[in-house]
C-alpha positions as CSV (number, residue, x, y, z in Angstrom):
1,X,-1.4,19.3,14.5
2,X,-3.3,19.4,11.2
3,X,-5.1,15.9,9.5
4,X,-2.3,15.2,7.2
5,X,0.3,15.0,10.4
6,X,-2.4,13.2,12.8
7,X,-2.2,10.5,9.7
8,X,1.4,10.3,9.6
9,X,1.6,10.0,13.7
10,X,-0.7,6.4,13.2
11,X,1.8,5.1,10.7
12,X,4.0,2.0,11.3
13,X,7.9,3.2,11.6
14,X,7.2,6.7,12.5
15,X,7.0,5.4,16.3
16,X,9.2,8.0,18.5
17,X,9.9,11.0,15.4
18,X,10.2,14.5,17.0
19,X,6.7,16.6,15.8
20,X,8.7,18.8,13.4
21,X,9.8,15.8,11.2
22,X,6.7,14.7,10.8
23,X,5.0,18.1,10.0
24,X,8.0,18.4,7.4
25,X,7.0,15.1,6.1
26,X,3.6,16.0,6.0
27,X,4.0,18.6,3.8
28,X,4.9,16.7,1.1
29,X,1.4,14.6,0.7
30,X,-1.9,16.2,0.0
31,X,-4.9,15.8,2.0
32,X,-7.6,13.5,-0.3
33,X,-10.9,12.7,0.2
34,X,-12.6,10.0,-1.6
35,X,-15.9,8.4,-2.5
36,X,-16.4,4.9,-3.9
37,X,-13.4,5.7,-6.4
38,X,-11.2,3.4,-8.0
39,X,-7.6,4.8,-6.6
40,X,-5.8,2.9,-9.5
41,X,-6.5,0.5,-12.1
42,X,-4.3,-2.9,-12.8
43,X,-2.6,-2.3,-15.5
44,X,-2.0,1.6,-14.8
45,X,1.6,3.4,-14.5
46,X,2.7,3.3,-10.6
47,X,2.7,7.1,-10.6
48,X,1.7,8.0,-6.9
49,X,1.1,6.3,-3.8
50,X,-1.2,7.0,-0.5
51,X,-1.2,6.6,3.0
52,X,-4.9,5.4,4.1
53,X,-5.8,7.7,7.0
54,X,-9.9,5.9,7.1
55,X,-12.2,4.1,5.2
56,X,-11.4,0.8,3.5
57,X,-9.6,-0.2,0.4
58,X,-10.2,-3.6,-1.7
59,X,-7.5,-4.7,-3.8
60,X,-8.8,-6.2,-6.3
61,X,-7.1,-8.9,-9.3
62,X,-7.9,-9.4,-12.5
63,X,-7.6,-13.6,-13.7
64,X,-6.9,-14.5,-16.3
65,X,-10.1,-15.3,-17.5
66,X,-11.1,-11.6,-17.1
67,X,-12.7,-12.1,-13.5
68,X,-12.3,-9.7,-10.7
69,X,-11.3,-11.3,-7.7
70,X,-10.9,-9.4,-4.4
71,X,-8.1,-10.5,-2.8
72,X,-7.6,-7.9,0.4
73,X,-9.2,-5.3,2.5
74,X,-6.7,-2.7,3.6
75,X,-7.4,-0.7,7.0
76,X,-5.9,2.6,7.9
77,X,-3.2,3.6,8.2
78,X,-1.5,1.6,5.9
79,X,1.1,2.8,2.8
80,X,0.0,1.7,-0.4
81,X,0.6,1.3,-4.1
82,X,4.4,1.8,-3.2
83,X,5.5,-0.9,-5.8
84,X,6.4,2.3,-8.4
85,X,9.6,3.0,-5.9
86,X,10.8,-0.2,-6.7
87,X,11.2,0.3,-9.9
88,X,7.9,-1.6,-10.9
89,X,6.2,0.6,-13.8
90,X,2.7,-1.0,-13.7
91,X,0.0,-1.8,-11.3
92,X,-0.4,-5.3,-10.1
93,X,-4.4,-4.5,-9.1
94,X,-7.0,-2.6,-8.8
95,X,-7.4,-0.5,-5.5
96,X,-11.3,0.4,-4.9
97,X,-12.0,2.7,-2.7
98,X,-14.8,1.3,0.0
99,X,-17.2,3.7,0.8
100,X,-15.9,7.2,1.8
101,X,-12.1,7.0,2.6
102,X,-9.2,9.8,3.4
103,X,-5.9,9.3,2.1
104,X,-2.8,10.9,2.2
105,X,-1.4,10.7,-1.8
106,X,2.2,11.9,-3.0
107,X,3.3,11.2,-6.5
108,X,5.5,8.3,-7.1
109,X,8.7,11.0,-8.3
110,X,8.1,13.2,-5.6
111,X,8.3,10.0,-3.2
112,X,11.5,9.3,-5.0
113,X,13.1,12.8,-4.5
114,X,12.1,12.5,-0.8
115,X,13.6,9.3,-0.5
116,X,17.0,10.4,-2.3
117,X,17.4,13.3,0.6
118,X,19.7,11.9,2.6
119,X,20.2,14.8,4.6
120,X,16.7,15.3,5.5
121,X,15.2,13.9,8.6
122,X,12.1,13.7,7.0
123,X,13.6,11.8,4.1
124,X,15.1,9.1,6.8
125,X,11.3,8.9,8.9
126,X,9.9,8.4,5.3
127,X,12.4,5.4,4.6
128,X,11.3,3.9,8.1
129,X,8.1,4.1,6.8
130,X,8.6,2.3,3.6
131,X,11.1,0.0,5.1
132,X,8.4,-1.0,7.6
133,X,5.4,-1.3,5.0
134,X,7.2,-3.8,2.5
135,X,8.3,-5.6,5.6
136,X,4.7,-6.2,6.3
137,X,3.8,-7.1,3.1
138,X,6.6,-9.8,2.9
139,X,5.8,-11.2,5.8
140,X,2.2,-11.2,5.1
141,X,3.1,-13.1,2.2
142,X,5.2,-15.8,3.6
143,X,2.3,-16.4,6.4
144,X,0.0,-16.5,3.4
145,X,2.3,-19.1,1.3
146,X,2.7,-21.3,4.1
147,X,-1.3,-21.9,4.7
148,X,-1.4,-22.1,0.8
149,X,1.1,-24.6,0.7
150,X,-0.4,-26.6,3.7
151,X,-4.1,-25.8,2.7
152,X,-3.9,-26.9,-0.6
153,X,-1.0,-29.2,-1.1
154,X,0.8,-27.3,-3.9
155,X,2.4,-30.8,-4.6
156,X,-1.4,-32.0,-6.4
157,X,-1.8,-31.1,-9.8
158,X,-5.7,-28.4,-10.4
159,X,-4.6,-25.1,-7.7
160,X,-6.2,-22.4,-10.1
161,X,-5.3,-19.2,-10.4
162,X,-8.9,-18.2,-8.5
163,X,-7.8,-20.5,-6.0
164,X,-4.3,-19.0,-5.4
165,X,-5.6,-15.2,-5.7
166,X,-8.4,-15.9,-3.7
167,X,-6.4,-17.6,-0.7
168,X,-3.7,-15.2,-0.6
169,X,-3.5,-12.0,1.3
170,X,-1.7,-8.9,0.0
171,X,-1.1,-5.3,2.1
């Protein structure tokens, strides 16, 4: 089993999938190593996504005032920077790169072209995989916009935009 399938093996949705659909699926990321790197900028087009094998990623927001403001840590083995295969052109953050980190990257039209396979079986694992990652995220959210809501009490005039970005959670 090479790096790129030991990665895939970790990941949420892949639970159960026979070895040779997940070495086909593996074979359609590239092995990346990373140092202290900004994966993408806010602002940038959505045009790949990665699978974080190790190492830590901050996701970072710009306010509007022009501040940073970190708003996550992601741990491995977590999808990111899928939002381009929803149709979303731009990225909503920054994703920095903590330290040394290996990540599994496939560009966001090749992602699309896997995911439009229905005959594949690595197409249908790959799906799982999605399905499994914005699942996370939304619930993620909705645990996040709960605490806000009780936390803060929306209903009073002043939350901030630090205040919101800096409470909330995002995978």
């Amino acid at each position: 089993m090479d790096e790129r399938q030991h990665i895939l093996t970790m990941l949420d949705g892949l639970e159960g999938t026979p070895a040779e659909v997940i070495a086909d699926l593996a074979r359609s990321f590239d092995l990346r190593q990373y140092t202290n790197i900004e994966l993408c900028r806010q602002g940038d087009d959505a045009d790949r996504l990665w699978v974080l094998g190790s190492g830590h990623v901050t996701v970072v927001r710009l306010l509007s005032t022009g501040r940073p403001c970190d708003v996550a840590r992601i741990s491995p083995t977590a999808l990111v920077g899928f939002s381009g295969l929803a149709g979303v052109p731009k990225r909503s953050a920054t994703l920095k790169a903590d330290g040394q980190i290996e990540v599994l990257e496939i560009g966001t039209e090749s992602a699309a072209e896997l995911l439009s396979d229905t005959a594949s079986a690595s197409s249908a694992a790959f799906r799982r995989v999605l399905i499994s990652a914005i699942a996370k995220q939304v619930a993620t959210t909705n645990t996040n916009i709960a605490k806000l809501a009780v936390d803060l009490g929306l209903a009073q005039a002043g939350v901030t935009e630090e205040t919101l970005l800096s409470t909330i959670t995002l995978h």
